[in-house]
N, C-alpha and C positions, 0 to 999 in steps of 0.2 A: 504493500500500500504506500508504504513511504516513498521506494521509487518512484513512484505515477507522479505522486505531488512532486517530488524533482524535477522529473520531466517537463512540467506541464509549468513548472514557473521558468524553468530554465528556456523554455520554446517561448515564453510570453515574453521575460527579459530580452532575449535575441530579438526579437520581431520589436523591439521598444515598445510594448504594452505593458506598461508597470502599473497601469489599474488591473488589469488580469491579474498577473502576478499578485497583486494586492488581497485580489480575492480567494484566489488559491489559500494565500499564507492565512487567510483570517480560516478560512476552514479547518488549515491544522490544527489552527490555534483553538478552536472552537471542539476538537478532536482531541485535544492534549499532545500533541504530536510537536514533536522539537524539530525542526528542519538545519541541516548542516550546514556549518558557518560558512564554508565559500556561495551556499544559493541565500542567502540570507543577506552577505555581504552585495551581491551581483544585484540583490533587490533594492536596495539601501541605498545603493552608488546610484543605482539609474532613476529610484525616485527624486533624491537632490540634485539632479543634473537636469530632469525636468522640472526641477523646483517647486519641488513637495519636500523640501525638507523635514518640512515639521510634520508630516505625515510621517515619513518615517523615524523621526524621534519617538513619536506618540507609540506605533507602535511594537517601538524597542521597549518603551517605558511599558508598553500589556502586557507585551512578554515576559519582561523580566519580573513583572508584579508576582505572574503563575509561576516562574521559573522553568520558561522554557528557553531560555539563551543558550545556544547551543555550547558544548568547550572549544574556547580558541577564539572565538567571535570577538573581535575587538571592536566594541562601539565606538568608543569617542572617534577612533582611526577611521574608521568608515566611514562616518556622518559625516565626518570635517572631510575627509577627502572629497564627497561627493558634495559637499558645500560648497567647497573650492571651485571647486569645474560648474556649480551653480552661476558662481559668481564672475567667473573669467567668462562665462558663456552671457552673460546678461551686460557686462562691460563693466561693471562695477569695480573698482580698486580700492581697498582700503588699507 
């Protein structure tokens, strides 16, 4: 079962669909199912990069409330990264 949801965020991530993916993850999540740090990270980057950051802050912070942050997943590193290329993609320099 866990693979499918890989799959299936990893094919929405690719195609730059991160509302799909979005919805996939809230299913796991909805499931108790912990999804592995690199499809987790690859969702996170591409929501701040379409600039949804704080979508996926928020639901880092669900996540972590239930304790489903996977091992290894580095938040603050993802976010910011994916902030970053937010904000060089929007012109923004601070």
């Amino acid at each position: 079962m866990n693979k499918t949801f890989k799959m299936l965020i990893s094919t929405f991530c690719k195609n730059e669909d991160f509302d799909g993916a979005v919805q996939v993850l809230r299913e796991m999540i909805e499931r108790s199912m912990t999804p592995d740090s690199g499809i987790l990270s690859e969702v996170f980057v591409g929501l701040c990069q379409c600039g949804k950051s704080q979508l996926a802050k928020m639901l880092c912070s669900e996540m972590e409330a239930i304790h489903l942050i996977p091992a290894g997943f580095e938040k603050s590193k993802t976010i910011n990264f994916g902030a970053e290329n937010e904000n060089k993609a929007s012109g923004d320099n601070w």
